[in-house]
PDB file of N, H, CA, C and O in Angstrom:
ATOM      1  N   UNK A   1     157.524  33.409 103.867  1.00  0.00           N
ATOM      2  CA  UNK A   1     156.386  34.198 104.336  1.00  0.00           C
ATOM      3  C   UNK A   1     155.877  35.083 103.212  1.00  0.00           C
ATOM      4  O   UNK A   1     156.619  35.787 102.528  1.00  0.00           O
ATOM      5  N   UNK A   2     154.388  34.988 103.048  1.00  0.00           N
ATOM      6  H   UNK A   2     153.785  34.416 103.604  1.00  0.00           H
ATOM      7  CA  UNK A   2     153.943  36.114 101.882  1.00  0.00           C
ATOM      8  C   UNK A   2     153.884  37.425 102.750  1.00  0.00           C
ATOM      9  O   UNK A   2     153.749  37.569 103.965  1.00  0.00           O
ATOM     10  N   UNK A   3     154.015  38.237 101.837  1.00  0.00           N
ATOM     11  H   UNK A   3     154.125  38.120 100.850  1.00  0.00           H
ATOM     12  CA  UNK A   3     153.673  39.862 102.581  1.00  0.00           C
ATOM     13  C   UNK A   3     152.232  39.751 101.461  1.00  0.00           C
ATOM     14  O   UNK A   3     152.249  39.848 100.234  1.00  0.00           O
ATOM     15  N   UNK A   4     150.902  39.490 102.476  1.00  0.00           N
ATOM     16  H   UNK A   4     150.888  39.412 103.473  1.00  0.00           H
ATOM     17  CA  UNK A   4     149.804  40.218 101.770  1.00  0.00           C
ATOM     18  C   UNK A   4     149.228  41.568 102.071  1.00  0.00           C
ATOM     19  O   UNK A   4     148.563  42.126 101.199  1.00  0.00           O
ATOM     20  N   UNK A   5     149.467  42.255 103.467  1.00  0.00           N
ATOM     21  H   UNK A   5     150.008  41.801 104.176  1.00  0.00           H
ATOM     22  CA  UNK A   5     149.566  43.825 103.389  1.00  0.00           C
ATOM     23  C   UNK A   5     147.904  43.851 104.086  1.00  0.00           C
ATOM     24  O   UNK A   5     147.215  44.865 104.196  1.00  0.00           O
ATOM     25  N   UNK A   6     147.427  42.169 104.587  1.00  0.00           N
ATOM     26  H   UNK A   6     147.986  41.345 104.497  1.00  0.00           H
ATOM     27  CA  UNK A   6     146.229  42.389 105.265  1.00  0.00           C
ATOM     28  C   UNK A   6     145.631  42.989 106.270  1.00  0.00           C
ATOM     29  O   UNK A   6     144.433  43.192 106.464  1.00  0.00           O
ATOM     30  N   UNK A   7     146.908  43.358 107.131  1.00  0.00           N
ATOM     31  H   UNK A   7     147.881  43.193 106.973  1.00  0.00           H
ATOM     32  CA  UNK A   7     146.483  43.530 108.389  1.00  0.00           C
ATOM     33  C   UNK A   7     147.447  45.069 108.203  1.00  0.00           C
ATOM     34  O   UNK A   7     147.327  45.721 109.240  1.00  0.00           O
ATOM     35  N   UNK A   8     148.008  45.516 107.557  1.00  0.00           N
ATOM     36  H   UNK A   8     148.106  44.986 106.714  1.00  0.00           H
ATOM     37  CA  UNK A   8     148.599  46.741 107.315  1.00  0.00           C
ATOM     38  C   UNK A   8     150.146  46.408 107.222  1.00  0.00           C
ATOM     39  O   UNK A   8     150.484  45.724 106.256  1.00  0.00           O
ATOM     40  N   UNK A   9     151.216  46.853 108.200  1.00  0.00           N
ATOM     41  H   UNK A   9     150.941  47.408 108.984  1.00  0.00           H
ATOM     42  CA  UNK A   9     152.277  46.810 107.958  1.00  0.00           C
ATOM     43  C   UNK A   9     153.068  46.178 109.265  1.00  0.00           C
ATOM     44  O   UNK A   9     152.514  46.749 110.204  1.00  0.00           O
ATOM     45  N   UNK A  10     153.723  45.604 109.625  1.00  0.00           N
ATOM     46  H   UNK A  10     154.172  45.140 108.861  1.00  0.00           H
ATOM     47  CA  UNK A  10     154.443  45.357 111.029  1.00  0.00           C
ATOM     48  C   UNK A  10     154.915  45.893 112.161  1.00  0.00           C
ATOM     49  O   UNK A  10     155.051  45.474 113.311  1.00  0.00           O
ATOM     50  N   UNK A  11     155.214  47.253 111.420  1.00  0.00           N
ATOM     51  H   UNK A  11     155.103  47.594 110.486  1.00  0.00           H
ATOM     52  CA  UNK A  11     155.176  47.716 112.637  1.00  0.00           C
ATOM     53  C   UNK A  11     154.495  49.274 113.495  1.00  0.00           C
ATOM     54  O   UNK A  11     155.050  50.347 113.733  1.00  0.00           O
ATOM     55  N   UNK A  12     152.976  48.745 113.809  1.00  0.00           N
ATOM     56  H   UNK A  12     152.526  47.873 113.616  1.00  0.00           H
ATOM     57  CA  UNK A  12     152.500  48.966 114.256  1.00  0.00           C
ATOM     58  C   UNK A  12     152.329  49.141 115.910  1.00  0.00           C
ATOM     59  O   UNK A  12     152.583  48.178 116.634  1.00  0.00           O
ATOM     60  N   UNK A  13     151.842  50.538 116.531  1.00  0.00           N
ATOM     61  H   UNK A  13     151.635  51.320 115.943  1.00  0.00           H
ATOM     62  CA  UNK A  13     151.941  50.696 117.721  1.00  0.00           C
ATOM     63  C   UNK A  13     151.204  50.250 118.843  1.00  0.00           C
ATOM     64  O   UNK A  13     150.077  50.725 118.700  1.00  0.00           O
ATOM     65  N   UNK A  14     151.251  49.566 119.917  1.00  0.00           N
ATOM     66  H   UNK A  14     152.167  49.181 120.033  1.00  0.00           H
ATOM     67  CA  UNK A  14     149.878  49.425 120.739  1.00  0.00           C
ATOM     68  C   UNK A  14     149.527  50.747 121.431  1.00  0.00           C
ATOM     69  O   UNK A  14     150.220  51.550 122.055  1.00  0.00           O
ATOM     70  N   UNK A  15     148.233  50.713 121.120  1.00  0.00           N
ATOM     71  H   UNK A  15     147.669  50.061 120.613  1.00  0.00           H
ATOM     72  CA  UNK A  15     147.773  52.187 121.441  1.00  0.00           C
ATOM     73  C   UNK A  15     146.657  51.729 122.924  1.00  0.00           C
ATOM     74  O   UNK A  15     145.528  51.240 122.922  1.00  0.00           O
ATOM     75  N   UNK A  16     147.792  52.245 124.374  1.00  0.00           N
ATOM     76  H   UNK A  16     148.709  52.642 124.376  1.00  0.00           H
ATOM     77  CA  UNK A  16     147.014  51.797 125.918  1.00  0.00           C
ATOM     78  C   UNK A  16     145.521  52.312 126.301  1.00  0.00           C
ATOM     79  O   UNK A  16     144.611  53.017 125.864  1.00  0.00           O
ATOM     80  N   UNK A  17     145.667  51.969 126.763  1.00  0.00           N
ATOM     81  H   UNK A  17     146.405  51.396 127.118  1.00  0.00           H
ATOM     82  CA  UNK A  17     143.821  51.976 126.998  1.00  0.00           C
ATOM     83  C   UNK A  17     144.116  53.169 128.057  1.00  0.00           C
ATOM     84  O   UNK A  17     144.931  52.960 128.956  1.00  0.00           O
ATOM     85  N   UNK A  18     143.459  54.412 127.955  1.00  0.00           N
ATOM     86  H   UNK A  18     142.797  54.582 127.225  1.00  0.00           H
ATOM     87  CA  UNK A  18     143.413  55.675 129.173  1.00  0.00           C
ATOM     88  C   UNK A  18     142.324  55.601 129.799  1.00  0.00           C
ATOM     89  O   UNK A  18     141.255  55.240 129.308  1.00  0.00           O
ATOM     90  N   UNK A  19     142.582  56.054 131.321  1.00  0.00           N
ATOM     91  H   UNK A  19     143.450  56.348 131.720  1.00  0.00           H
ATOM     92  CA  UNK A  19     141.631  55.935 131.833  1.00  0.00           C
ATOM     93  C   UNK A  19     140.986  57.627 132.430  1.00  0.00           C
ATOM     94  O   UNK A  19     139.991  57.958 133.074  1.00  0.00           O
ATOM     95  N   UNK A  20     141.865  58.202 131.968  1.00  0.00           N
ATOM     96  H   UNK A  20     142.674  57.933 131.445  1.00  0.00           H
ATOM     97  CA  UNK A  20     141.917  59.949 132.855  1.00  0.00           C
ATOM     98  C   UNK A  20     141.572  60.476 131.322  1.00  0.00           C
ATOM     99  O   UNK A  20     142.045  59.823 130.392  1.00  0.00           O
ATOM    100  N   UNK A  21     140.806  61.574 131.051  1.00  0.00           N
ATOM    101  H   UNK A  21     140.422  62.104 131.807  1.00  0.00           H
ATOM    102  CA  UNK A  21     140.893  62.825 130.340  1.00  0.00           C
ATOM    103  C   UNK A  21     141.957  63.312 129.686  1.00  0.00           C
ATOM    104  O   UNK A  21     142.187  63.614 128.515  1.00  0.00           O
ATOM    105  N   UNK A  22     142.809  63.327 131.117  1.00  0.00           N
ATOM    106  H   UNK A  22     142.623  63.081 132.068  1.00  0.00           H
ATOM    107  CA  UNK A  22     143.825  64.566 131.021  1.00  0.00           C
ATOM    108  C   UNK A  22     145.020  63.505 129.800  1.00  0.00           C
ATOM    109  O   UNK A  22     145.762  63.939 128.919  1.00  0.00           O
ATOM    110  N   UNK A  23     144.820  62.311 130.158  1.00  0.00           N
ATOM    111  H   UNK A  23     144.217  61.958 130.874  1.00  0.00           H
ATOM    112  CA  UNK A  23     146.270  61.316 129.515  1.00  0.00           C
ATOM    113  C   UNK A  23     145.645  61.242 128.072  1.00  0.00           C
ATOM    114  O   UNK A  23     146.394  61.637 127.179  1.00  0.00           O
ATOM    115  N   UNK A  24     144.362  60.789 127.686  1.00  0.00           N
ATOM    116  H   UNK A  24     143.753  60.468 128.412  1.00  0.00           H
ATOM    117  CA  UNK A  24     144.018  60.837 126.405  1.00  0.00           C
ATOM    118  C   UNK A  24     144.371  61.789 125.242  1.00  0.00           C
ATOM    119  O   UNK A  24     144.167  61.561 124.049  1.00  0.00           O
ATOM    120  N   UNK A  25     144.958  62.942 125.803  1.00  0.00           N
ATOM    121  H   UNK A  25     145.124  63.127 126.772  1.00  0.00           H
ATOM    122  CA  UNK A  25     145.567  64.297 124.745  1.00  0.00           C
ATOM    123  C   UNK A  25     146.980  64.428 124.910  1.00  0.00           C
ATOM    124  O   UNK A  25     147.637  65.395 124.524  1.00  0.00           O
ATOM    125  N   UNK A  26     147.418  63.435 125.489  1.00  0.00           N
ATOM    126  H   UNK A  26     146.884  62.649 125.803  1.00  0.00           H
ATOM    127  CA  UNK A  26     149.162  62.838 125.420  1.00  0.00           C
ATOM    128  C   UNK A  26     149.315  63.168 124.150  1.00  0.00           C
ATOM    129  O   UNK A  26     148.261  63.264 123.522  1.00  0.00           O
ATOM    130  N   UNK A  27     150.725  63.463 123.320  1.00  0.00           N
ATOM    131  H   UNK A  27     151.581  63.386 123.831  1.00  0.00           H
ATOM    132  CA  UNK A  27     150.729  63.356 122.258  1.00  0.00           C
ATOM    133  C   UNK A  27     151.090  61.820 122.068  1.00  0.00           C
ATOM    134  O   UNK A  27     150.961  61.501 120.886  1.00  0.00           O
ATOM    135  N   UNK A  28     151.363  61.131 122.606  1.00  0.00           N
ATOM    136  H   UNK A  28     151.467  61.390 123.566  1.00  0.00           H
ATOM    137  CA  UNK A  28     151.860  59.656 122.671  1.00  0.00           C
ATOM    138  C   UNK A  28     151.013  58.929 121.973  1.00  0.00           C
ATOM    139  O   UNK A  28     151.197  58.248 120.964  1.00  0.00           O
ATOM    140  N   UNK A  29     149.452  59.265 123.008  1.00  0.00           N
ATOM    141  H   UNK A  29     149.303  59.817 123.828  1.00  0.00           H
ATOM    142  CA  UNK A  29     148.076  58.396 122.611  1.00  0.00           C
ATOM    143  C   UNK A  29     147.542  59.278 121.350  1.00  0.00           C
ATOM    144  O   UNK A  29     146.745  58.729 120.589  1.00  0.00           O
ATOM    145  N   UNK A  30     147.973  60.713 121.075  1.00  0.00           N
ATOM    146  H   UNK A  30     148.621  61.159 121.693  1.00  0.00           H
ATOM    147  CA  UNK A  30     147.033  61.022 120.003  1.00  0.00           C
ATOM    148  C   UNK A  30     147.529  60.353 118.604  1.00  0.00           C
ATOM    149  O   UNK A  30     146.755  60.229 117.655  1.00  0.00           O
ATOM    150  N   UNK A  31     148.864  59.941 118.562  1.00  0.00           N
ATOM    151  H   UNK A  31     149.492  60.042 119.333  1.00  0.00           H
ATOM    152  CA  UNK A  31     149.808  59.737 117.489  1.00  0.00           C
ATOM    153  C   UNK A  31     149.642  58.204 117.024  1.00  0.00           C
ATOM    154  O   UNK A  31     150.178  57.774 116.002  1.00  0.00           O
ATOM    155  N   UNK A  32     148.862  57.447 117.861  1.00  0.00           N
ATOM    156  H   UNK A  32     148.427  57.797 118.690  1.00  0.00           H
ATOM    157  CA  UNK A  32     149.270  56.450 117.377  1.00  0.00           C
ATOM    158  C   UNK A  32     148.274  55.807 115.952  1.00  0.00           C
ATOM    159  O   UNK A  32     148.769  55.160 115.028  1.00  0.00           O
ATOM    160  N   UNK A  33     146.821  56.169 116.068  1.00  0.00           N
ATOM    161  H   UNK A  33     146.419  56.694 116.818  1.00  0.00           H
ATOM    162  CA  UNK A  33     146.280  55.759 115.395  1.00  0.00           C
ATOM    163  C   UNK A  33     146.738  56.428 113.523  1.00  0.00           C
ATOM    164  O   UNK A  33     146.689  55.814 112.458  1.00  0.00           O
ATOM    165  N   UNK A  34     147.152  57.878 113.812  1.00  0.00           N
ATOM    166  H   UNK A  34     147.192  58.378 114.677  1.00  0.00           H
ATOM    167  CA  UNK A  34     147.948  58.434 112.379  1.00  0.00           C
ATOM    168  C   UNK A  34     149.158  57.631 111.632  1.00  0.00           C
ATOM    169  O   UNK A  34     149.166  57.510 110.407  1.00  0.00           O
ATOM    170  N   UNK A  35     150.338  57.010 112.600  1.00  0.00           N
ATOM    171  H   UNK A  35     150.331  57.108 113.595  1.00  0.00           H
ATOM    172  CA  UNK A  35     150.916  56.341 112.613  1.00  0.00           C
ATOM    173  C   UNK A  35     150.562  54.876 112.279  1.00  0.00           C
ATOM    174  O   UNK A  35     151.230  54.334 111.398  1.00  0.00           O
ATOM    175  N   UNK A  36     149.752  54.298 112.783  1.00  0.00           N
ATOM    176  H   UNK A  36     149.210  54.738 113.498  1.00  0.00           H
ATOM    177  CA  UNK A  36     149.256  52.829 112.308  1.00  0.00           C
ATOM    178  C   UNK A  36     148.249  53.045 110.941  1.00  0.00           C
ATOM    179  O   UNK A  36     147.870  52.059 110.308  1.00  0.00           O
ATOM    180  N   UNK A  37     147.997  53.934 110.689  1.00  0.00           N
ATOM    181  H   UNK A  37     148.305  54.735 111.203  1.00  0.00           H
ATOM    182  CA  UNK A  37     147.605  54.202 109.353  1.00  0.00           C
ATOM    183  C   UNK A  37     148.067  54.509 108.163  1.00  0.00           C
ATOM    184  O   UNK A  37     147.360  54.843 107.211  1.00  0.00           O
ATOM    185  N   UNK A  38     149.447  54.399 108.158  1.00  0.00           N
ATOM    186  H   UNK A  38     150.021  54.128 108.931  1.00  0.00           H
ATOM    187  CA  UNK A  38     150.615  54.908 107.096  1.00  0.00           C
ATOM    188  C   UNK A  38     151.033  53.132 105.903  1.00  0.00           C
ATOM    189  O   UNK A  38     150.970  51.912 106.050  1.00  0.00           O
ATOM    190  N   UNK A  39     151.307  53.819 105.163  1.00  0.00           N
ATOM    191  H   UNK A  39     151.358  54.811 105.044  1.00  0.00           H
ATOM    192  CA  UNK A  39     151.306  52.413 104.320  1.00  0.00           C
ATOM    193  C   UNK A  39     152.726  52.175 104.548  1.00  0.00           C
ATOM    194  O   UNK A  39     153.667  52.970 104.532  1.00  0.00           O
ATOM    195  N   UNK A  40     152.683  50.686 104.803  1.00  0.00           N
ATOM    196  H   UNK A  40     151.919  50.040 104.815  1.00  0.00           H
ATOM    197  CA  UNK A  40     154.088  50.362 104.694  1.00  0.00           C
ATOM    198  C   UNK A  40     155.244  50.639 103.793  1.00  0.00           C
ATOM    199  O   UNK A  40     156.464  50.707 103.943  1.00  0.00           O
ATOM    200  N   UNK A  41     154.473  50.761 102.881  1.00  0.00           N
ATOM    201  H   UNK A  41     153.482  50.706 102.759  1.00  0.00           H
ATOM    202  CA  UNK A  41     155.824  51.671 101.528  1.00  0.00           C
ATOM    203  C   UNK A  41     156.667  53.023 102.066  1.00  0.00           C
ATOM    204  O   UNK A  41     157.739  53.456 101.644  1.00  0.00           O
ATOM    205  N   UNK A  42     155.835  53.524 103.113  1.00  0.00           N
ATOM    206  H   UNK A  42     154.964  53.173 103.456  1.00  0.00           H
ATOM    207  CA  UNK A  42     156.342  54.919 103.736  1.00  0.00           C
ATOM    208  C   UNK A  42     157.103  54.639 104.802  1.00  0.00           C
ATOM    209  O   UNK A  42     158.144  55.296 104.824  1.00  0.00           O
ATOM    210  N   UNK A  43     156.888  53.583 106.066  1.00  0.00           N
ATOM    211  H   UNK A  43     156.043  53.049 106.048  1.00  0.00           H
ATOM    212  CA  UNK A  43     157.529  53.032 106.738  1.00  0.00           C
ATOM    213  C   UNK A  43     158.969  52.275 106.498  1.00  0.00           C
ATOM    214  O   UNK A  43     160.022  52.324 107.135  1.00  0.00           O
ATOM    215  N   UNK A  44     158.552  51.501 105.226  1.00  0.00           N
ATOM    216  H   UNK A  44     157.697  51.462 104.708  1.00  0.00           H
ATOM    217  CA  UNK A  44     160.098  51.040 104.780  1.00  0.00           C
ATOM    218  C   UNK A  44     161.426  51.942 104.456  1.00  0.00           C
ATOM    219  O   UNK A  44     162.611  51.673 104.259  1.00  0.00           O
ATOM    220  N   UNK A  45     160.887  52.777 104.486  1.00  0.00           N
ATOM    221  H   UNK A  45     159.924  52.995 104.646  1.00  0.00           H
ATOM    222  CA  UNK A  45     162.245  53.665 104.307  1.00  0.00           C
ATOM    223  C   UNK A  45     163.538  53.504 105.012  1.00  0.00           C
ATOM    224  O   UNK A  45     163.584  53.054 106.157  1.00  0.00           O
ATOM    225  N   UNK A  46     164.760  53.924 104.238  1.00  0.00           N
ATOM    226  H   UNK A  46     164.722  54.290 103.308  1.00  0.00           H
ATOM    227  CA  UNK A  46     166.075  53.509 104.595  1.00  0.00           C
ATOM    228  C   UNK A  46     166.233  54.798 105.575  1.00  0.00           C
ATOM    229  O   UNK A  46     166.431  54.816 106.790  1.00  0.00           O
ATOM    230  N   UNK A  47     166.063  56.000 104.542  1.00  0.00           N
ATOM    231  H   UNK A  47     165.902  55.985 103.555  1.00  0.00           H
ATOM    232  CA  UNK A  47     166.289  57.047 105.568  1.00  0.00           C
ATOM    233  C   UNK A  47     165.691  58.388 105.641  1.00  0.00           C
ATOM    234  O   UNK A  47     164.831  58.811 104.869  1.00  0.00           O
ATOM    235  N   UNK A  48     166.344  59.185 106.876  1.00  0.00           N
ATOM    236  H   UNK A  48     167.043  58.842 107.503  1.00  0.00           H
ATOM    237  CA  UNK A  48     164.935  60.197 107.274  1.00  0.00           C
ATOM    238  C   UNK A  48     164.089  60.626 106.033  1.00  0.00           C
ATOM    239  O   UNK A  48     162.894  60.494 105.768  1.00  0.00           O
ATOM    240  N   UNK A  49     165.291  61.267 105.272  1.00  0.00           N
ATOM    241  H   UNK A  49     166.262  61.374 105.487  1.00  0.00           H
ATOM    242  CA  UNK A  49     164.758  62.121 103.974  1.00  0.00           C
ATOM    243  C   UNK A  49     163.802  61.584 102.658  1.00  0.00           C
ATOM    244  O   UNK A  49     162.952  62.230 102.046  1.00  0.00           O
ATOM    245  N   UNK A  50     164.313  59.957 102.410  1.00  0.00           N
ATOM    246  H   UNK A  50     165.004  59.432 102.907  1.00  0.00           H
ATOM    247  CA  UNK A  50     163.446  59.283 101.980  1.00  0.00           C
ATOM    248  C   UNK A  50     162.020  59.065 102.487  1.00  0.00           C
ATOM    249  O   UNK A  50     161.020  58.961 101.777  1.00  0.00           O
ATOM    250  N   UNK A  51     162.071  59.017 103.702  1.00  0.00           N
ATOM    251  H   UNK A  51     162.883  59.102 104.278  1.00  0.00           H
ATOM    252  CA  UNK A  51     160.799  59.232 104.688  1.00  0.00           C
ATOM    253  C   UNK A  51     160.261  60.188 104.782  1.00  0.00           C
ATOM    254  O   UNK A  51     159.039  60.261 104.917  1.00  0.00           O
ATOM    255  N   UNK A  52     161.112  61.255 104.728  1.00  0.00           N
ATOM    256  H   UNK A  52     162.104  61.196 104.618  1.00  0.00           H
ATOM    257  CA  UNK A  52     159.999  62.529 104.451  1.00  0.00           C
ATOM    258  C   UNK A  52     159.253  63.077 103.123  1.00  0.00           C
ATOM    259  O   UNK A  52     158.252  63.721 102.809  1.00  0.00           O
ATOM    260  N   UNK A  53     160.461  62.362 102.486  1.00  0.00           N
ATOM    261  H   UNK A  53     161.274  61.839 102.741  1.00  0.00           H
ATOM    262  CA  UNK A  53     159.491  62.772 100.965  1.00  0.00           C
ATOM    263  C   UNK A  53     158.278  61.570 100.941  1.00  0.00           C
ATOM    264  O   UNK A  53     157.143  62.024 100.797  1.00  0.00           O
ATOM    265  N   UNK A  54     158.357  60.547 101.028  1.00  0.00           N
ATOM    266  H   UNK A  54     159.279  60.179 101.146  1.00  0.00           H
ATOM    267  CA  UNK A  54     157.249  60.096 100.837  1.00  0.00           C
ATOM    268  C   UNK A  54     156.206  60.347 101.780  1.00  0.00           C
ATOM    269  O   UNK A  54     155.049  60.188 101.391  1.00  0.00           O
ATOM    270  N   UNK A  55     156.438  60.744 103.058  1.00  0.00           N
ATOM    271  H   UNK A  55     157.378  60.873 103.374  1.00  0.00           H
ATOM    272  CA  UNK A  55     155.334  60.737 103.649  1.00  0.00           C
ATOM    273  C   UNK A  55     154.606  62.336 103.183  1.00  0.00           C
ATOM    274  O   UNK A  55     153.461  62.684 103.470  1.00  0.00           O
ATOM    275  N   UNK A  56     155.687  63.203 102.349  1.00  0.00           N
ATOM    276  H   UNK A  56     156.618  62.920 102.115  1.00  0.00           H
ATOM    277  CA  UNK A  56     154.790  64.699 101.786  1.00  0.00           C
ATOM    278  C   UNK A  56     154.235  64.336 100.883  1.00  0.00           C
ATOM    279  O   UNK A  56     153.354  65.100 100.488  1.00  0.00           O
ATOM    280  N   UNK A  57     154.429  63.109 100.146  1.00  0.00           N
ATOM    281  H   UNK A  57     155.145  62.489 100.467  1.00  0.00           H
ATOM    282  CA  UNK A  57     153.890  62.995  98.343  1.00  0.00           C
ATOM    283  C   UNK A  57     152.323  61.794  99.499  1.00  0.00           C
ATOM    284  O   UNK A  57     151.395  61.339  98.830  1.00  0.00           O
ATOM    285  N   UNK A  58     152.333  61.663 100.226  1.00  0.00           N
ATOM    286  H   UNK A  58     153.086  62.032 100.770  1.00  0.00           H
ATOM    287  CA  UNK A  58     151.052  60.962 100.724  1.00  0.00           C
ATOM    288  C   UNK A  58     150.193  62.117 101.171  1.00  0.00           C
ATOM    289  O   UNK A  58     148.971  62.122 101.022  1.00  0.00           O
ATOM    290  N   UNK A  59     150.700  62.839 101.581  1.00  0.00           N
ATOM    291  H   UNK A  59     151.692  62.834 101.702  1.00  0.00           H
ATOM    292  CA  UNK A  59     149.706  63.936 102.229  1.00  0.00           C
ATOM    293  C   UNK A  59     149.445  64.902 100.937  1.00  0.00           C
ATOM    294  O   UNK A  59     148.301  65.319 100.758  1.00  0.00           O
ATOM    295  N   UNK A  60     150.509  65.268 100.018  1.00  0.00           N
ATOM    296  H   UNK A  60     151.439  64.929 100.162  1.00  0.00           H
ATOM    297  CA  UNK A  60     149.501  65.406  98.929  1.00  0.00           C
ATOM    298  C   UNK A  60     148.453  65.041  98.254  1.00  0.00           C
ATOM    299  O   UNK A  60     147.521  65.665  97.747  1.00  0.00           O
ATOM    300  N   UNK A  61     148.787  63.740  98.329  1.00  0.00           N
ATOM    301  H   UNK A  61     149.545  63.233  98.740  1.00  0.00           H
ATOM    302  CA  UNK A  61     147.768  62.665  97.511  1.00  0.00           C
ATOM    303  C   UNK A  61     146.847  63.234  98.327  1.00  0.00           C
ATOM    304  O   UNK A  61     146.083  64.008  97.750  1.00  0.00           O
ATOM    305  N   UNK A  62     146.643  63.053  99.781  1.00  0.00           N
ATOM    306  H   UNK A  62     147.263  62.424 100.250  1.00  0.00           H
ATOM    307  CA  UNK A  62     145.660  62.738 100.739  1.00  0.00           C
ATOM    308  C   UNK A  62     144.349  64.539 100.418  1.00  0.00           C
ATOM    309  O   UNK A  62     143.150  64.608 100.690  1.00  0.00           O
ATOM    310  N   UNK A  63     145.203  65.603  99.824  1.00  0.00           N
ATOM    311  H   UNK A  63     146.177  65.547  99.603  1.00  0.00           H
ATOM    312  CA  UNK A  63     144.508  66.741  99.955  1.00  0.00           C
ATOM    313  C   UNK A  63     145.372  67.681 101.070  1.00  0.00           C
ATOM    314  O   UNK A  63     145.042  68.867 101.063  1.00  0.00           O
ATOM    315  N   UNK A  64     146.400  67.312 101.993  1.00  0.00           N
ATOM    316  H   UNK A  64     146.668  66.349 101.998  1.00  0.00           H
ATOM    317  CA  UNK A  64     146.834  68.118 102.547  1.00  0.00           C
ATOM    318  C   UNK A  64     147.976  68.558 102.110  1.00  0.00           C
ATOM    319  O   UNK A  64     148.874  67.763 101.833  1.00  0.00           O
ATOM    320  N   UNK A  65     148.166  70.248 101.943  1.00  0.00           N
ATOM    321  H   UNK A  65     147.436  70.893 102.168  1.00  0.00           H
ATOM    322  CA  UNK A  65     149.307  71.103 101.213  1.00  0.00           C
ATOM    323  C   UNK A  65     149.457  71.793 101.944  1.00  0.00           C
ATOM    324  O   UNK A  65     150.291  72.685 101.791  1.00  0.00           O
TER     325      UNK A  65
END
C-alpha cells in the first residue's frame, strides 16, 4: 500500500449529523473537525509527550503561543 497522504491521515473521526442547537456545542461535535485536521506526523506518535510536543511545535508554526 502507498501512503500518499491524499485524503489526510486514517484515522479520522465521523463527525454525526445534529439535529438540535443545543447538541451542536457538544464538545464531541465541536472537536472533531480540529482533530481531522492534524497531520498525520502528529497523530503517529508513540507517546503522550511526543504528542504533545509536536502538536505545540504545530500550533507554533500555526501563529498560536
Amino acid at each position: 500500500m502507498v501512503d500518499t497522504e491524499l485524503r489526510g491521515h486514517e484515522l479520522k473521526v465521523y463527525k454525526p449529523q445534529v439535529h438540535l442547537d443545543i447538541r451542536k456545542y457538544f464538545f464531541s461535535v465541536r472537536i472533531v473537525d480540529a482533530w481531522n485536521s492534524l497531520p498525520a506526523a502528529v497523530l503517529r506518535c508513540k507517546t503522550v509527550e511526543n504528542f504533545k510536543r509536536k502538536l505545540d511545535c504545530l500550533f507554533k508554526d500555526r501563529g498560536y503561543e
